[in-house]
C-alpha positions as CSV (number, residue, x, y, z in Angstrom):
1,X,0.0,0.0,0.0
2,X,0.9,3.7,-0.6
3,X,0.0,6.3,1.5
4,X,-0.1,9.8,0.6
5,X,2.0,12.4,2.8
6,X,-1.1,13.0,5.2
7,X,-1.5,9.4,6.0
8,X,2.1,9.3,6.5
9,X,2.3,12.1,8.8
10,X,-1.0,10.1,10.8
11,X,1.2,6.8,11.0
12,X,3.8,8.4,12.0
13,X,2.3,10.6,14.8
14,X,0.1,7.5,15.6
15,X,3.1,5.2,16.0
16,X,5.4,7.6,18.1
17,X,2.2,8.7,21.1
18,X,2.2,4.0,21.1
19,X,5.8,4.6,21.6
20,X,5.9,7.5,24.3
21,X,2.6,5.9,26.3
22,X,4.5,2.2,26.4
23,X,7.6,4.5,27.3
24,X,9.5,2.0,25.0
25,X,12.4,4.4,24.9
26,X,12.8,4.1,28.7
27,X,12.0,0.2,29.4
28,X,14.2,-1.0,32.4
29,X,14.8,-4.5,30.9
30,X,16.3,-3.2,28.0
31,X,18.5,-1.4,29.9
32,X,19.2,-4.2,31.9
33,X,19.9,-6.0,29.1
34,X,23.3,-5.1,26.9
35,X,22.7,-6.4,24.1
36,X,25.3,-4.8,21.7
37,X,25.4,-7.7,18.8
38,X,23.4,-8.0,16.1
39,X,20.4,-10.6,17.2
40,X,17.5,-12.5,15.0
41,X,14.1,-12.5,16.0
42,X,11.1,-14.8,14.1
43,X,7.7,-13.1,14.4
44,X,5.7,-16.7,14.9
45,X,1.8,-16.4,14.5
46,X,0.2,-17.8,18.2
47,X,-3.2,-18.5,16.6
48,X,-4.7,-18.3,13.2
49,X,-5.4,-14.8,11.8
50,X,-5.1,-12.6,9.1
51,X,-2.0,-10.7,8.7
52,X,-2.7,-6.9,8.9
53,X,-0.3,-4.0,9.8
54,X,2.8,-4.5,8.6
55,X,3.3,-0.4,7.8
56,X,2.7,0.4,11.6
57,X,5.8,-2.6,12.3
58,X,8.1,-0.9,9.8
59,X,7.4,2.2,11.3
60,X,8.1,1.2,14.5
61,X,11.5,-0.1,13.9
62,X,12.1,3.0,11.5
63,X,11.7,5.6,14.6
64,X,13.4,3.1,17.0
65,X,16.4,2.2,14.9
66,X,17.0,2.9,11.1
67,X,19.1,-0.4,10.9
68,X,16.7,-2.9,12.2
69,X,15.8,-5.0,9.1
70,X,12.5,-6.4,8.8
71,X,12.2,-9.6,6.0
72,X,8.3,-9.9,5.5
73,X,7.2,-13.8,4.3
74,X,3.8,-13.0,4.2
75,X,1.9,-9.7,2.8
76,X,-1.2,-7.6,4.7
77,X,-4.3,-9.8,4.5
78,X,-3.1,-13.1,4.0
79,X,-4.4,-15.8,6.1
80,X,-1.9,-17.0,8.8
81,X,-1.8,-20.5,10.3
82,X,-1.1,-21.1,13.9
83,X,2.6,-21.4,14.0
84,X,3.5,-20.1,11.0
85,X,6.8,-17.5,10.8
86,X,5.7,-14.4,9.3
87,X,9.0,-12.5,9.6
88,X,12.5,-12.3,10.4
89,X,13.8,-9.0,12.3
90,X,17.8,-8.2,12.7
91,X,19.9,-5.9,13.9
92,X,20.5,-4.3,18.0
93,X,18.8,-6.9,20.4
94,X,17.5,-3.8,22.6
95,X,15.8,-2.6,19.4
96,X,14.1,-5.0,18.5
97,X,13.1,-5.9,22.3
98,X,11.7,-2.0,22.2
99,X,9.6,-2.5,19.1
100,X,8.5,-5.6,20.2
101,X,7.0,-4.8,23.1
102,X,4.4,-1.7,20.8
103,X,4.3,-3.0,17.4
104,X,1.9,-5.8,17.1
105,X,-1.6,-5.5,19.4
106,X,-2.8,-2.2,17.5
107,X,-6.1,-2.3,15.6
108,X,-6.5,0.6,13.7
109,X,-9.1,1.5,9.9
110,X,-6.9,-0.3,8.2
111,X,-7.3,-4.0,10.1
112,X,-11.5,-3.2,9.5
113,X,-11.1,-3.0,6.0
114,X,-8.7,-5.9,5.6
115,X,-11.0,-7.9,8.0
116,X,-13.8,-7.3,5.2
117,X,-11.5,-7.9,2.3
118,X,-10.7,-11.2,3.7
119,X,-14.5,-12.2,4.0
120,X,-14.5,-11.6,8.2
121,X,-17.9,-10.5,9.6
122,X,-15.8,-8.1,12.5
123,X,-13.0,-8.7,15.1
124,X,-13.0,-9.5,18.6
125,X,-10.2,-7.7,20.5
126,X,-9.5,-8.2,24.5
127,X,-9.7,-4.8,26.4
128,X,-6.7,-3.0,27.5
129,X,-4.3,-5.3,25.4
130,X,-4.5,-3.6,22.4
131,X,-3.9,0.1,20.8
132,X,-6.9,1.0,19.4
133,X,-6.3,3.9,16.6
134,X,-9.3,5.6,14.8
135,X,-11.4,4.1,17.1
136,X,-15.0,6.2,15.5
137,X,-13.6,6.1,11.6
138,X,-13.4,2.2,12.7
139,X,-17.2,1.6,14.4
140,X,-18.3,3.9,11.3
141,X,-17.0,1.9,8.6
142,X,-18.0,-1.4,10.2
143,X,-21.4,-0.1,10.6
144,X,-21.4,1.1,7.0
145,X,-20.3,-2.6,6.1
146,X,-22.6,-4.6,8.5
147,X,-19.8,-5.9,10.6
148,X,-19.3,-6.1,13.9
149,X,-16.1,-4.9,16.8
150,X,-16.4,-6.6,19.9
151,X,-14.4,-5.6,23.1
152,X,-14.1,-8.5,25.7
């Protein structure tokens, strides 16, 4: 997907208030933690899904460190299998233990209208353990689509 410089500017400013409310930038483990080396991380699928926000992950690692290289093996929308890898990250261990830790539970427009694409009738999401972006553009065009959000 492209996004014009507006959206850009939203994903950006959206991605750097999940980084300053986790306080990412000042997490005690990773300070704890030296890691100076370059490290590899596999992103694993837990459950079944559909793959959706891969722009918000790159721009994660792009405000945390430049040289953090993500290797996608799957594309936004595809359907996941439990246990499947979906990507490799390299580079700094404490970076990619920083962008870890905000990167994946956010839900924003974009997951509603990939959820559609993908045939879904809505998405469940558990209360207080995801970023929830957009949150009225979201209920309006799952509304406007006949599908449903459900917080439990």
């Amino acid at each position: 997907m492209i996004f014009n410089s507006k959206e850009k500017k939203i994903l950006t400013a959206q991605v750097k208030t999940a980084l300053i409310e986790d306080q990412v930038m000042d997490d005690l483990t990773c300070r704890a933690i030296k890691i100076q080396n370059k490290s590899i991380a596999k992103v694993i699928f837990k459950e079944s899904g559909i793959l959706c926000g891969k722009y918000w992950v790159d721009e994660v690692f792009k405000i945390i460190d430049k040289k953090v290289k993500i290797k996608w093996h799957y594309k936004d929308g595809d359907h996941i299998k439990k246990g499947n890898k979906i990507a490799t990250v390299t580079g700094n261990g404490v970076s990619i233990l920083k962008g870890e830790r905000v990167d994946l539970p956010t839900i924003g427009l974009k997951t509603i209208k990939q959820s559609k694409t993908a045939g879904l009738k809505g998405i469940v999401v558990k209360s207080k353990q995801h970023i929830f972006l957009d949150k009225n553009k979201c209920i309006s065009f799952a509304d406007k689509n006949k599908m449903f959000i459900t917080v439990k």
